[in-house]
N, CA, C and O atoms as CSV, one atom per row, in Angstrom:
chain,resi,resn,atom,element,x,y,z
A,1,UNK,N,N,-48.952,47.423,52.532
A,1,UNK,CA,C,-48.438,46.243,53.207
A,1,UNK,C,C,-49.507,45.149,53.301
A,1,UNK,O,O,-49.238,43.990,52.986
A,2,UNK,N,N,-50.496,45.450,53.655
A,2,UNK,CA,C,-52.077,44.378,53.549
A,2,UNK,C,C,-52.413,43.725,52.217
A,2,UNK,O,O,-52.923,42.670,51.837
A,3,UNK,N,N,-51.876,44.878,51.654
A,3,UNK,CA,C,-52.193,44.507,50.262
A,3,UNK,C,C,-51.502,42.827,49.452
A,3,UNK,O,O,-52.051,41.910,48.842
A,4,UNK,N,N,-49.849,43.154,49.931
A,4,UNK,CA,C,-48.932,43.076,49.618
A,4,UNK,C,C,-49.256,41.116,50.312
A,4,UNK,O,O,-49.200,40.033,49.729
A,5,UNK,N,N,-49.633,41.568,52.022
A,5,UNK,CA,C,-50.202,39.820,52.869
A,5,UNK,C,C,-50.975,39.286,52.002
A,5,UNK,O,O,-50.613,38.280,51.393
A,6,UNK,N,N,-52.106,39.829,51.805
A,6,UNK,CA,C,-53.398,39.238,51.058
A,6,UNK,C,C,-53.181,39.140,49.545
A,6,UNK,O,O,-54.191,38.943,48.870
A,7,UNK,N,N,-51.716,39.278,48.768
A,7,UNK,CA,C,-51.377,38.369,47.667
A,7,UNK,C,C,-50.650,37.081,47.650
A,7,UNK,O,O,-50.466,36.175,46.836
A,8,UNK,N,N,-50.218,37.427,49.189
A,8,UNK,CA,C,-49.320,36.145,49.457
A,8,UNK,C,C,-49.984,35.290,49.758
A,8,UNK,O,O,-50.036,34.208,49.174
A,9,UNK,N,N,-50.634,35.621,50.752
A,9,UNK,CA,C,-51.849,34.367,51.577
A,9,UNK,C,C,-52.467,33.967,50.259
A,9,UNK,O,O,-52.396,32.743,50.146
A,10,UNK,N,N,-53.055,34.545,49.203
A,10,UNK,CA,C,-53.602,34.201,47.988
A,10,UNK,C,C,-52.471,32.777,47.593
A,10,UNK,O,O,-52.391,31.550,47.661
A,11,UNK,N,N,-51.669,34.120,47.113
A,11,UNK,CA,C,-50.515,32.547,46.308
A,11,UNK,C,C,-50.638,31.031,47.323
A,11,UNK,O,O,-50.791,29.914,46.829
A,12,UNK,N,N,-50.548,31.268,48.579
A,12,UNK,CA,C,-49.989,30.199,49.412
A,12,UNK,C,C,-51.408,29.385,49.293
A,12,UNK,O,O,-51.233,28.173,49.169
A,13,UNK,N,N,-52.679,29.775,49.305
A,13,UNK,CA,C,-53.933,28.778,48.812
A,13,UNK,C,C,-54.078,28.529,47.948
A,13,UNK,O,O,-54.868,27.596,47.800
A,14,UNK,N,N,-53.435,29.159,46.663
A,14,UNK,CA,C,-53.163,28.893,45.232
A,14,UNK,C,C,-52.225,27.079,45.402
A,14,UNK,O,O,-52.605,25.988,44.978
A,15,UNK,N,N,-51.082,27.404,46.101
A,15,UNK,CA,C,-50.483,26.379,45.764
A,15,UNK,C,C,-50.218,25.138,46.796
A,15,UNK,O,O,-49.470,24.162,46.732
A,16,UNK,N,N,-51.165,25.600,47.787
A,16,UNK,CA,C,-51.529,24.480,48.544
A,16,UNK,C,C,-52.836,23.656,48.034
A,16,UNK,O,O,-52.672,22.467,48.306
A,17,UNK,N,N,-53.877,23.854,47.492
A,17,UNK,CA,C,-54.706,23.581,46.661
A,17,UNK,C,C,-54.371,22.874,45.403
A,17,UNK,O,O,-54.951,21.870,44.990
A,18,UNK,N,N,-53.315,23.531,44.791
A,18,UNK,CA,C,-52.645,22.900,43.691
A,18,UNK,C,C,-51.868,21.446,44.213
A,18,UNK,O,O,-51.911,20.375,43.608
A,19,UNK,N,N,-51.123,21.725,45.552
A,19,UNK,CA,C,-50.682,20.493,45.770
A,19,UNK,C,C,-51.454,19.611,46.493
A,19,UNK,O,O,-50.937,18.500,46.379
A,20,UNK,N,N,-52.246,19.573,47.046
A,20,UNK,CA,C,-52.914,18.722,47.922
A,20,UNK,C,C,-53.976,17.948,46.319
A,20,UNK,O,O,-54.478,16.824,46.288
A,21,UNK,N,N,-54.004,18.587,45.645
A,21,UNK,CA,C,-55.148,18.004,44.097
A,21,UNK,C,C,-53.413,16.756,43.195
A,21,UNK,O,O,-53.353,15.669,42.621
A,22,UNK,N,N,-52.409,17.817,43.600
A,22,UNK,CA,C,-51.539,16.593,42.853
A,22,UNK,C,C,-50.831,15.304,43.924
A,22,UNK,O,O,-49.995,14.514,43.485
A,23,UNK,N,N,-51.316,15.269,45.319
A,23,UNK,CA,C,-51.352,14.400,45.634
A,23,UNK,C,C,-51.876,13.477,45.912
A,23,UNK,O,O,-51.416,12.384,46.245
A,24,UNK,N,N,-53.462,14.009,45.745
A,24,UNK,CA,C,-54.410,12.882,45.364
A,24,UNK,C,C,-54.869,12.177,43.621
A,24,UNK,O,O,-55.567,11.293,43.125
A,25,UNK,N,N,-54.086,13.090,43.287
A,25,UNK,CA,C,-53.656,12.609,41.721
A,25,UNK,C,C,-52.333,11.715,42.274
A,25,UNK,O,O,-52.605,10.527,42.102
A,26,UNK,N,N,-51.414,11.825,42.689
A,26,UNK,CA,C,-50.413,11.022,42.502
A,26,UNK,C,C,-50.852,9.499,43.645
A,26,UNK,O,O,-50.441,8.394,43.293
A,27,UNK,N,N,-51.535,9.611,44.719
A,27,UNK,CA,C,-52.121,8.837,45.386
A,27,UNK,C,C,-53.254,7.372,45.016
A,27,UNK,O,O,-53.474,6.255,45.483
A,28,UNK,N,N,-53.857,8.456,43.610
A,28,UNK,CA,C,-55.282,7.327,43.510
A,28,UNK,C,C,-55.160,6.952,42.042
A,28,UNK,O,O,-55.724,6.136,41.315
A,29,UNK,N,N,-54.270,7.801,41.897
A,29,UNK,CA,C,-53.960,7.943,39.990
A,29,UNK,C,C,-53.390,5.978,39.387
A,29,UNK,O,O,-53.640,5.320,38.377
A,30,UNK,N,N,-52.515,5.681,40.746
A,30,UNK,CA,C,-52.142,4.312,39.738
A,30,UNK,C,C,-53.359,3.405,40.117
A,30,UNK,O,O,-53.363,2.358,39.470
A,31,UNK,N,N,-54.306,3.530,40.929
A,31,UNK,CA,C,-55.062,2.480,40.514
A,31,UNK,C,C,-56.706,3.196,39.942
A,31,UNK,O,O,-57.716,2.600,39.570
A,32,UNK,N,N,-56.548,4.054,40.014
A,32,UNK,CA,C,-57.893,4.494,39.420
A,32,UNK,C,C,-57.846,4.990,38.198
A,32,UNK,O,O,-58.869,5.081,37.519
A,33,UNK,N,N,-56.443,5.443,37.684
A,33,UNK,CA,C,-56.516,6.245,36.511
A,33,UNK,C,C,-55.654,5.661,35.181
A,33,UNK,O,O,-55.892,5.916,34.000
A,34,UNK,N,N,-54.496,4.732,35.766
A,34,UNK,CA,C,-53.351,4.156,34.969
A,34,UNK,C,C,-53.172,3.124,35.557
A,34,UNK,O,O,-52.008,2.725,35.595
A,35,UNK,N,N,-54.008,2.478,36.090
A,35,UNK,CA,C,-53.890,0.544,36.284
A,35,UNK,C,C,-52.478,0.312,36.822
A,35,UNK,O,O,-52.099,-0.848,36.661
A,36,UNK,N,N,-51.403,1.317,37.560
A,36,UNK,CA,C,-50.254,0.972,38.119
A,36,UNK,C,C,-49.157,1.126,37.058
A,36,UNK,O,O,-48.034,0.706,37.339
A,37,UNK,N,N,-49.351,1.615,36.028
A,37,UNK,CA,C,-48.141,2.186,35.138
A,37,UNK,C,C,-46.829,2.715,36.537
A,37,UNK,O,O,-47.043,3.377,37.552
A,38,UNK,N,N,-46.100,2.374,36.260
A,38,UNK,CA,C,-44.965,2.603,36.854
A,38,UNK,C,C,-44.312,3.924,36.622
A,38,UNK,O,O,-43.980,4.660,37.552
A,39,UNK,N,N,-44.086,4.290,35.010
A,39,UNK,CA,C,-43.992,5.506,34.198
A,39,UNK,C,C,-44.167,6.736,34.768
A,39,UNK,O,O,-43.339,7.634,34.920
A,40,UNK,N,N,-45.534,6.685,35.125
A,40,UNK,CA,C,-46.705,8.073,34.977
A,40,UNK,C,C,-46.855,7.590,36.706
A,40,UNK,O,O,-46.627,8.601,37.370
A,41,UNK,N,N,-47.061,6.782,37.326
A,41,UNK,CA,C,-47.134,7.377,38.973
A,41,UNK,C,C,-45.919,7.940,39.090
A,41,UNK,O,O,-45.888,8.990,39.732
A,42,UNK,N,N,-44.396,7.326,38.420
A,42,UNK,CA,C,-43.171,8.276,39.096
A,42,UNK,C,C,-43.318,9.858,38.758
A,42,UNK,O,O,-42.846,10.769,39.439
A,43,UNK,N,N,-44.065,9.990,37.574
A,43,UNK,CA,C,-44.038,11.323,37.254
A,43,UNK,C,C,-45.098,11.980,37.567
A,43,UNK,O,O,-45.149,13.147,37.178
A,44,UNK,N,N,-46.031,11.531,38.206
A,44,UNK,CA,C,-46.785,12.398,39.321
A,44,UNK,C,C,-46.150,12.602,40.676
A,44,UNK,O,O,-46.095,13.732,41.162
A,45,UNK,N,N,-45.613,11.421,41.373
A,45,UNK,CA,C,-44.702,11.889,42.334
A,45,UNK,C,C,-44.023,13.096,42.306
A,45,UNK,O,O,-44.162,14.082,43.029
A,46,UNK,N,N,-43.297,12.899,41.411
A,46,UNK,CA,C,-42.221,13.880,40.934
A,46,UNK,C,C,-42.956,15.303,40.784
A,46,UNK,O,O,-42.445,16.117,41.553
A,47,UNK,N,N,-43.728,15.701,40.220
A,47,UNK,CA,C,-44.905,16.488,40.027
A,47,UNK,C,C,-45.732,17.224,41.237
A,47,UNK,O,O,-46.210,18.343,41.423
A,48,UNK,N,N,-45.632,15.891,42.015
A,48,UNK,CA,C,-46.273,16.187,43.251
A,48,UNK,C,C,-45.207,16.902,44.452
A,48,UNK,O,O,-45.588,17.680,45.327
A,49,UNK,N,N,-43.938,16.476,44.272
A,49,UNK,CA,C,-43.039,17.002,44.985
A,49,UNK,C,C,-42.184,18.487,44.656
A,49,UNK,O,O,-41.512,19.083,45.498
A,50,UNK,N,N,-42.414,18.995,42.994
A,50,UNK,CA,C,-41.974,19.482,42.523
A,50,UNK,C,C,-43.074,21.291,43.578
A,50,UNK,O,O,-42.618,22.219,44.245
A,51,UNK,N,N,-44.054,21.048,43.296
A,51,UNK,CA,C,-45.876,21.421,43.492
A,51,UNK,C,C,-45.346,21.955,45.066
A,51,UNK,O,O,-45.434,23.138,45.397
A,52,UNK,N,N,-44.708,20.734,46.094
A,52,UNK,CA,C,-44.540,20.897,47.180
A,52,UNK,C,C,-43.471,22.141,47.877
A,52,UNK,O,O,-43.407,23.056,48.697
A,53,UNK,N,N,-42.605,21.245,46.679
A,53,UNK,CA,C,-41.057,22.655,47.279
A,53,UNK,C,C,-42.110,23.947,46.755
A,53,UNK,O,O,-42.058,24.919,47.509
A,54,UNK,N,N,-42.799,24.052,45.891
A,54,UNK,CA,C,-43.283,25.651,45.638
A,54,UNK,C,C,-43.911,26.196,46.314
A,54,UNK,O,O,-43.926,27.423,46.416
A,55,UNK,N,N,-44.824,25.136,47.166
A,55,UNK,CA,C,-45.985,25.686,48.374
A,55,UNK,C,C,-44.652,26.030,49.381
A,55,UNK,O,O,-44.666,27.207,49.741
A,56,UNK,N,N,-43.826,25.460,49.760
A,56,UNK,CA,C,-42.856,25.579,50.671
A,56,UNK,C,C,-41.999,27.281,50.840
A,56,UNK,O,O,-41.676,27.904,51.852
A,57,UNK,N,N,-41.844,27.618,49.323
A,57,UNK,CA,C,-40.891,28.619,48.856
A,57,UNK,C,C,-41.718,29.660,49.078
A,57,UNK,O,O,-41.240,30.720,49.484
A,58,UNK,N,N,-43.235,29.508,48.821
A,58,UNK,CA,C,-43.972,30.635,48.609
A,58,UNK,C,C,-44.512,30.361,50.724
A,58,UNK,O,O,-44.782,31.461,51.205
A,59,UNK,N,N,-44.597,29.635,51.378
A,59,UNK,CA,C,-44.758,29.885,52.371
A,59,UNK,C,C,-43.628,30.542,53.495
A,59,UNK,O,O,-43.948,31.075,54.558
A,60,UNK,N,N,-42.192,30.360,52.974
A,60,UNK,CA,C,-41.420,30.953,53.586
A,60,UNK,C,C,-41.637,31.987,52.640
A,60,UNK,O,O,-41.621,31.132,51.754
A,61,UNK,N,N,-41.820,33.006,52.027
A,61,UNK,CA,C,-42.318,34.090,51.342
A,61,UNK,C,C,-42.804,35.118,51.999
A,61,UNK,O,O,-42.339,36.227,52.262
A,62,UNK,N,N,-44.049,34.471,52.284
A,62,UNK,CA,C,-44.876,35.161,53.682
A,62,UNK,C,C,-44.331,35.363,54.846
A,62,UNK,O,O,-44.451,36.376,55.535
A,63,UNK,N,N,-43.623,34.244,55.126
A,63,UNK,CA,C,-43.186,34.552,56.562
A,63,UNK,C,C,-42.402,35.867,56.513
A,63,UNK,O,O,-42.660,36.957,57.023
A,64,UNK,N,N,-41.059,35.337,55.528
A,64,UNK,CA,C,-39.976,36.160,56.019
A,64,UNK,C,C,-40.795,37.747,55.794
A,64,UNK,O,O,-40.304,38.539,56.599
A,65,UNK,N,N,-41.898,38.415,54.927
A,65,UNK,CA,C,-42.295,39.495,54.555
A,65,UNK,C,C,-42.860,40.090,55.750
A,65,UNK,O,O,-43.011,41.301,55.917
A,66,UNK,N,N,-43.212,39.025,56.706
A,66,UNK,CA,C,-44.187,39.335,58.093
A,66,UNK,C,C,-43.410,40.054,59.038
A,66,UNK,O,O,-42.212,39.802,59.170
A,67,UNK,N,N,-44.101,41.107,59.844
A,67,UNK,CA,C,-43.569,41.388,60.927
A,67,UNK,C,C,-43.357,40.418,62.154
A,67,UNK,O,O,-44.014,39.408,62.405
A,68,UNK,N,N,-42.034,41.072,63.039
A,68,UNK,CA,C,-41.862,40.330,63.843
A,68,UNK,C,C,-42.566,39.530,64.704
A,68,UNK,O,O,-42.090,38.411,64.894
A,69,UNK,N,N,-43.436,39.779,65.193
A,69,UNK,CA,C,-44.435,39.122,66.316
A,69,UNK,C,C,-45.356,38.100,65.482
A,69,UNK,O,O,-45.980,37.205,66.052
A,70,UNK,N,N,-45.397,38.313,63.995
A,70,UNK,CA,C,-46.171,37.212,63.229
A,70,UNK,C,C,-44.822,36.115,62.775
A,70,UNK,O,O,-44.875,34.919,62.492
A,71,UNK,N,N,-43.988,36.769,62.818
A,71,UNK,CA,C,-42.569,35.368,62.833
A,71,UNK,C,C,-42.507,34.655,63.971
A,71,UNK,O,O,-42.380,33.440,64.119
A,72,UNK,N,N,-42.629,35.693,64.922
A,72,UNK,CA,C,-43.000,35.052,66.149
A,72,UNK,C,C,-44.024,33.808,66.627
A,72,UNK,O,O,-43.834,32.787,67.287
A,73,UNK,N,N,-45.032,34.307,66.067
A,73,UNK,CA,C,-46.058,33.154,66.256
A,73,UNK,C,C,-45.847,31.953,65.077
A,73,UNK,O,O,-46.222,30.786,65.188
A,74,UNK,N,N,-45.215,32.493,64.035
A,74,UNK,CA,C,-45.160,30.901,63.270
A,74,UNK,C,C,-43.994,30.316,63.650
A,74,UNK,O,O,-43.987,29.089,63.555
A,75,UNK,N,N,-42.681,31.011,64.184
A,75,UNK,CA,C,-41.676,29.866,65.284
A,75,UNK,C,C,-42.494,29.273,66.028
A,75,UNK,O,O,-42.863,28.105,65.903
A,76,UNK,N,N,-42.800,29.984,66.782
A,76,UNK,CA,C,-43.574,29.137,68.077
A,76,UNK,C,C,-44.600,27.885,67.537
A,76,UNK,O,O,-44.717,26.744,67.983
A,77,UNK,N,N,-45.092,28.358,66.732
A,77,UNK,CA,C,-46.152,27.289,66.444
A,77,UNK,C,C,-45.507,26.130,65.782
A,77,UNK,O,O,-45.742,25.024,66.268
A,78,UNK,N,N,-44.351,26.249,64.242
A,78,UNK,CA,C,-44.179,25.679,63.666
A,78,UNK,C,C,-43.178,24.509,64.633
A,78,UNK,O,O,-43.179,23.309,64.359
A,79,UNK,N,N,-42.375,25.083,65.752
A,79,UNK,CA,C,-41.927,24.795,66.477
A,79,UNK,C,C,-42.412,23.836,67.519
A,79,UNK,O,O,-41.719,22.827,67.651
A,80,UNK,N,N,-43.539,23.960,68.338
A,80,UNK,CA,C,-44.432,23.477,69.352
A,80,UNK,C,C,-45.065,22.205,68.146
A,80,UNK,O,O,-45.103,21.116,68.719
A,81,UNK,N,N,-45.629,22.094,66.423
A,81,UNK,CA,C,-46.265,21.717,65.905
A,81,UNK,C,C,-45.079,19.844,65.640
A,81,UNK,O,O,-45.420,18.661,65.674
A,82,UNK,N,N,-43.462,20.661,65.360
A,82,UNK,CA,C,-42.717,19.684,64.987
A,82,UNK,C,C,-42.546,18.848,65.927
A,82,UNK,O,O,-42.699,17.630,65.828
A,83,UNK,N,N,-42.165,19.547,67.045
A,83,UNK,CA,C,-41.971,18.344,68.577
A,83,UNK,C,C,-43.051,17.554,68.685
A,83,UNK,O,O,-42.787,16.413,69.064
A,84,UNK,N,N,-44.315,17.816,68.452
A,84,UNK,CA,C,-45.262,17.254,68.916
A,84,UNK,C,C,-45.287,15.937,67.749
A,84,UNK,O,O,-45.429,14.790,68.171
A,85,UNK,N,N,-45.183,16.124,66.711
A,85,UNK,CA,C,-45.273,15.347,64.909
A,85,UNK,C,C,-44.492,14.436,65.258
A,85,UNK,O,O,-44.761,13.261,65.006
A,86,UNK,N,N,-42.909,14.948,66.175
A,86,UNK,CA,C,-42.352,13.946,65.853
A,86,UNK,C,C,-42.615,12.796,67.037
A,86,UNK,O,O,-42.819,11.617,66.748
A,87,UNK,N,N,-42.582,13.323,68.476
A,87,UNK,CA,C,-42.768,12.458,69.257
A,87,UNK,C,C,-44.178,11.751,69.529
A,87,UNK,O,O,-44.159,10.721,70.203
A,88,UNK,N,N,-45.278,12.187,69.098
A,88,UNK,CA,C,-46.437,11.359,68.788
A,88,UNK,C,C,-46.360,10.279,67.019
A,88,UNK,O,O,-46.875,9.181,66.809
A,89,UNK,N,N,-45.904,10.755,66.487
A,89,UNK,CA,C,-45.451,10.185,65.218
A,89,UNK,C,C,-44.767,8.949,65.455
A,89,UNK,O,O,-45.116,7.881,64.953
A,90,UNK,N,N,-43.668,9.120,66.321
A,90,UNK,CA,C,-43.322,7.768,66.477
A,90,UNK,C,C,-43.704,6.897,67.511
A,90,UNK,O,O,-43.453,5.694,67.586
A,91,UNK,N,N,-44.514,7.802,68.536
A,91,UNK,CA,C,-45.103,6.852,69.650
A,91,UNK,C,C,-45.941,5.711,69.003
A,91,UNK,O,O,-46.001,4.516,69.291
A,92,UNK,N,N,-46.811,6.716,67.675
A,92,UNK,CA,C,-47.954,5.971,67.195
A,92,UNK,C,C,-47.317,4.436,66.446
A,92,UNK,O,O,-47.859,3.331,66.468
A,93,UNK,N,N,-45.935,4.843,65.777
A,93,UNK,CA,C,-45.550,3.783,64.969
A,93,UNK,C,C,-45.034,2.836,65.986
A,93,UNK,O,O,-44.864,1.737,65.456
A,94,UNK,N,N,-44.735,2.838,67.183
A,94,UNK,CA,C,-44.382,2.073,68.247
A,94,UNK,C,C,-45.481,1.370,68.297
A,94,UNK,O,O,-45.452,0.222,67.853
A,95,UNK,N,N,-46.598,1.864,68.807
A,95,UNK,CA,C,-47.736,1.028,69.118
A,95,UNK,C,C,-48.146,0.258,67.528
A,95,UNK,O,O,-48.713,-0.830,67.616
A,96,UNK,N,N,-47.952,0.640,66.544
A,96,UNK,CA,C,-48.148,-0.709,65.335
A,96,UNK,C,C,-46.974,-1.033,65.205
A,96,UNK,O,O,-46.804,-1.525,64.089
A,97,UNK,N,N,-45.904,-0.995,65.911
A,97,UNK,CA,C,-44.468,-2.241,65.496
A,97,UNK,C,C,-44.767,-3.063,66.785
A,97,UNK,O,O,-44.365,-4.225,66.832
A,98,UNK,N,N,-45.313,-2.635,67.625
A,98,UNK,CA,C,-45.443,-3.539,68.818
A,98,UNK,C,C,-46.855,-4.374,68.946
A,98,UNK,O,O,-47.168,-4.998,69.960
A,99,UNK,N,N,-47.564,-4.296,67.890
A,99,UNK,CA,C,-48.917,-4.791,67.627
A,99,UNK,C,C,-49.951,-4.111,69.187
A,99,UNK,O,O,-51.020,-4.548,69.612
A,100,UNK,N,N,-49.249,-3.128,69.631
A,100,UNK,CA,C,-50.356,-2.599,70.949
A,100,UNK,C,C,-51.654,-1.919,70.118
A,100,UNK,O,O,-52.636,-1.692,70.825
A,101,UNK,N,N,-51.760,-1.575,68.712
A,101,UNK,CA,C,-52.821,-1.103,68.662
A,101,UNK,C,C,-53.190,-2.242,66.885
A,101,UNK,O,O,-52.285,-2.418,66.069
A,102,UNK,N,N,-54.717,-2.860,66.665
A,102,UNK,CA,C,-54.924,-3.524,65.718
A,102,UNK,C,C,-54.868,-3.472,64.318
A,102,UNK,O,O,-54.835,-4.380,63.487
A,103,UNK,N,N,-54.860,-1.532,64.131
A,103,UNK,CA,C,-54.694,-1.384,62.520
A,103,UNK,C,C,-53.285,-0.912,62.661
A,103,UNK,O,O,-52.615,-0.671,63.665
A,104,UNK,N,N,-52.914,-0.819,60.905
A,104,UNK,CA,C,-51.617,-0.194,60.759
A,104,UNK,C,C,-51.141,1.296,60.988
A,104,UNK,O,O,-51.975,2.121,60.617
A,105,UNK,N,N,-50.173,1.728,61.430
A,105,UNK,CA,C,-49.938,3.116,61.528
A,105,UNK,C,C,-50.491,3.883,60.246
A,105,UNK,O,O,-50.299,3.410,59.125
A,106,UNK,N,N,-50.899,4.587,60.358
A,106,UNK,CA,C,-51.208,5.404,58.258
A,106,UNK,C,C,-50.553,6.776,58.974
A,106,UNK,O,O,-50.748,7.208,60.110
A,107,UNK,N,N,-49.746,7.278,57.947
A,107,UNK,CA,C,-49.176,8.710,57.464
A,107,UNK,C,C,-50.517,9.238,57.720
A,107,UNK,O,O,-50.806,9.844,58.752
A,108,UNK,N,N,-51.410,8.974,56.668
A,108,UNK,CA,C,-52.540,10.060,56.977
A,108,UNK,C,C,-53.384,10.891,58.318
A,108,UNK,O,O,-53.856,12.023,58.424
A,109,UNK,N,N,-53.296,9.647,59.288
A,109,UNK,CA,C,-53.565,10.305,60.572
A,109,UNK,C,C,-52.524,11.394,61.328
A,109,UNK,O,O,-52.925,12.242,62.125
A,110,UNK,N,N,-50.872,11.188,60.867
A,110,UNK,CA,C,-50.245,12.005,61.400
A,110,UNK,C,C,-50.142,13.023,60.792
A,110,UNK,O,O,-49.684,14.018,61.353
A,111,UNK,N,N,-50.504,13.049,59.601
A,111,UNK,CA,C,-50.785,14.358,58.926
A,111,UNK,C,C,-51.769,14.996,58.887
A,111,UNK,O,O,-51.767,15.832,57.983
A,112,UNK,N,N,-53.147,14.946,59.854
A,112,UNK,CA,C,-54.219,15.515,59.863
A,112,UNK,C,C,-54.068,15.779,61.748
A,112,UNK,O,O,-54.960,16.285,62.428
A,113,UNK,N,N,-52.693,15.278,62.296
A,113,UNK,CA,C,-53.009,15.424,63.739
A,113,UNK,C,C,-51.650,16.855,63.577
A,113,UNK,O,O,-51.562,17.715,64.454
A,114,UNK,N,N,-50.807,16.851,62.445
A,114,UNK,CA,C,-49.742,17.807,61.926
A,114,UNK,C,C,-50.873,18.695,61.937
A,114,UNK,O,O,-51.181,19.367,62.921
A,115,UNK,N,N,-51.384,18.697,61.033
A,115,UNK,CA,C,-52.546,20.200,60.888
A,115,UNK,C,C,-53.774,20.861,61.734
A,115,UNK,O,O,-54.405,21.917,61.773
A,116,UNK,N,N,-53.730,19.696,62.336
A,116,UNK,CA,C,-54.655,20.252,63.403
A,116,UNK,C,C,-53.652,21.119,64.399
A,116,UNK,O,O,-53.949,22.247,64.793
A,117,UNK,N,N,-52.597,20.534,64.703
A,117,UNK,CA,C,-51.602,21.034,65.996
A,117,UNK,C,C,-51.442,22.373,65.110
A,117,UNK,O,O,-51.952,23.291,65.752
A,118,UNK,N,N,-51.032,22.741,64.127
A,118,UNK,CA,C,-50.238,23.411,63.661
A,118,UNK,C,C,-51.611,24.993,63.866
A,118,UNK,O,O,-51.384,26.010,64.522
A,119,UNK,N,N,-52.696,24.744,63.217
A,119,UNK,CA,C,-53.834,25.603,63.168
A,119,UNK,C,C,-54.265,25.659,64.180
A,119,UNK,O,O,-54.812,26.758,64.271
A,120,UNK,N,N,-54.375,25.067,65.147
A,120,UNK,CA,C,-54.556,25.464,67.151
A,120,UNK,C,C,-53.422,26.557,67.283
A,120,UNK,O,O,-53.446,27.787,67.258
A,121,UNK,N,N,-52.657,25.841,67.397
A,121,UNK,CA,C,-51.563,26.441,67.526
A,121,UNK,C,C,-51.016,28.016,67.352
A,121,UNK,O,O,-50.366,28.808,68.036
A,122,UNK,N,N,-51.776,28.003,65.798
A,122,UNK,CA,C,-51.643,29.597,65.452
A,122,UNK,C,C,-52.568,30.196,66.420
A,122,UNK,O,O,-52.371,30.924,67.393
A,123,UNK,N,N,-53.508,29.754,65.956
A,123,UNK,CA,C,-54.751,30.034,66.925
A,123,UNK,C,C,-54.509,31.060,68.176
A,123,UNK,O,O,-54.651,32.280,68.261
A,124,UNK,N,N,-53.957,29.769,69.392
A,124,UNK,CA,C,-54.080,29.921,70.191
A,124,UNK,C,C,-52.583,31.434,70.060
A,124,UNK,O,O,-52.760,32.599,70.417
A,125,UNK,N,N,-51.517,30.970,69.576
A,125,UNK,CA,C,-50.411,32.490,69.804
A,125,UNK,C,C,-50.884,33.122,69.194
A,125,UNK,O,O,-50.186,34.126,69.333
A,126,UNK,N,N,-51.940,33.482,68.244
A,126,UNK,CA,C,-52.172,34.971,67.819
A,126,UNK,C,C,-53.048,35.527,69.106
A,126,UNK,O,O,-52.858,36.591,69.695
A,127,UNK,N,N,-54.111,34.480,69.404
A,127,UNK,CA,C,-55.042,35.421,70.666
A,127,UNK,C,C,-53.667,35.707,72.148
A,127,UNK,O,O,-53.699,36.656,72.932
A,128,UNK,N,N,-52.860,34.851,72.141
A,128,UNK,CA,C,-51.905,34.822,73.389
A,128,UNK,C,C,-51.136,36.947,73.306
A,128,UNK,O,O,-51.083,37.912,74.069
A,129,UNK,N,N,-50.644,36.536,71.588
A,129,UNK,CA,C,-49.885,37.963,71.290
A,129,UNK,C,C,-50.241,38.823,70.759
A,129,UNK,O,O,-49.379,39.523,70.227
A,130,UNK,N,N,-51.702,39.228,70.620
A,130,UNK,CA,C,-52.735,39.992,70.446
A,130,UNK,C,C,-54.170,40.420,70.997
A,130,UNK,O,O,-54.824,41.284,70.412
């Protein structure tokens, strides 16, 4: 059964690695690599999203293979991680539609405040249920 986690957890850094490299390929690619070809950024997108559903497929993979109390902790977390994404997510875009804060909202901060919540999170319910 360990065996069986520690190919999955493999795959799932396999293809989170793979996608996080094709979204900074699809990110920096039209102006650093193809001068804004229209062509070839849609088909890194595409590429990049394709990359995504697989990290996705292979992360529900793991889950569903996990015992209960480790389903447990990724409800809870994935759960506690979304409420939080969404209602700070849009607080933040409130404060740049309302000019209360001076730069623009960026995706990127809510996606590094997504992963932080999400990895506390485990964190904290594995020491809570173990």
């Amino acid at each position: 059964m360990k065996e069986l986690k520690k190919k999955r957890l493999k795959q799932l850094a396999f293809w989170t690695m793979l996608w996080t490299l094709s979204m900074a390929v699809a990110s920096f690619g039209p102006k650093f690599l193809w001068d804004g070809n229209t062509l070839l950024t849609i088909i890194a997108i595409t590429i990049n999203l394709a990359i995504g559903i697989g990290m996705i497929l292979t992360n529900r993979k793991l889950i569903m293979e996990g015992d209960e109390l480790e389903k447990k902790i990724q409800l809870e977390s994935m759960g506690l991680t979304l409420g939080l994404a969404v209602v700070v997510g849009l607080s933040y875009s409130l404060l740049d539609s309302t000019n209360l804060i001076s730069m623009d909202a960026e995706i990127g901060f809510l996606v590094i405040f997504i992963g932080l919540t999400y990895m506390t999170s485990i964190a904290v319910n594995n020491k809570k249920y173990q």
